[in-house]
Structures are given as C-alpha cells and as structure tokens.
N, C-alpha and C positions, 0 to 999 in steps of 0.2 A: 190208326189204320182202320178202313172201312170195311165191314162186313156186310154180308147181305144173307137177307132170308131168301128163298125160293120156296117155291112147289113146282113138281113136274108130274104132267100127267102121263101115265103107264098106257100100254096097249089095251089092259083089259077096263080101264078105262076105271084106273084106282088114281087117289091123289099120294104122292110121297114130297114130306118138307125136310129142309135143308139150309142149313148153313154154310157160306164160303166166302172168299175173297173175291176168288173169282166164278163167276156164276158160270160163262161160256166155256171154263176148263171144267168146270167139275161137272156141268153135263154132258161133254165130251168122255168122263173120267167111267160115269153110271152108264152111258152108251158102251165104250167098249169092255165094259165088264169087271171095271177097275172101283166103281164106286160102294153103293152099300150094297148088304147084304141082300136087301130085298129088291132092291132094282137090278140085280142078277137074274132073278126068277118073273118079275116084273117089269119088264121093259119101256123105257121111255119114251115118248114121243115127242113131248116139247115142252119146255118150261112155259106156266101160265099166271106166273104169278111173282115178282122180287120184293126187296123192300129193303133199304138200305140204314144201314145202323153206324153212328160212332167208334163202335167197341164190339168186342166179342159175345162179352157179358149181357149188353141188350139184344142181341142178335139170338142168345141163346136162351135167354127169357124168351123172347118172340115166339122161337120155334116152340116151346115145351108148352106153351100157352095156344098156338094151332093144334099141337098133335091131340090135345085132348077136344076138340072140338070135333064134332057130328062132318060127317061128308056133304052134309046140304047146308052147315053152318060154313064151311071151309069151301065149298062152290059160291057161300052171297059174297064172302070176303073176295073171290078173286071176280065176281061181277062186278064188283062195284069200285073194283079199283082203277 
C-alpha cells in the first residue's frame, strides 16, 4: 500500500510534514480541525510539497529525516521538486 509524505504550509506561513495514504483527506482532516496537534493552532493553506513511498516504513523514515531539517533546507527541498 502507498504512502505519501507531504508538507503543508500554515497561515503564519510555517511549514508542517506528514505522513498519509491519502494526502487530499488528511488535508481536509488538519483544515477542519481533525488533524494534528499543531495545525489546530496553525492553520493550513495548501499542501506544497508530496512524495510517494512503497510502505509505511519509508514514508516514516522520510518524514523524521525532513522534520530535522532547517525551514530554508526544507523550502530548497520543495523548490526543487
């Protein structure tokens, strides 16, 4: 089953990553308040970034390996994709 990474950028104009199957529900999911933690408080605008994986397990590698990256390492990565 296919997984996908995502980023979605916020109103204040933060990046948040994620993991899901379906990328179109689960940003529906952080829009009405259903999703994580911090996109409750940070609200979403629009997904600017996916990436699609085999498995879970790469998908979750993916993300743990963005989230430690710098906001202007993690802005070249969605320029250039």
């Amino acid at each position: 089953m296919k997984y996908y990474l995502y980023i979605l950028l916020t109103v204040d104009n933060t990046l948040y990553c994620g993991i899901a199957r379906d990328v179109e529900k689960r940003f529906m999911e952080h829009i009405s308040g259903k999703g994580a933690k911090y996109t409750r408080s940070h609200k979403p605008l629009k997904i600017v970034y996916t990436k699609e994986f085999e498995n879970k397990s790469e998908a979750l590698r993916e993300e743990i390996r963005i989230k430690k990256l710098s906001k202007k390492e993690k802005q070249r990565l969605i320029d250039n994709q």
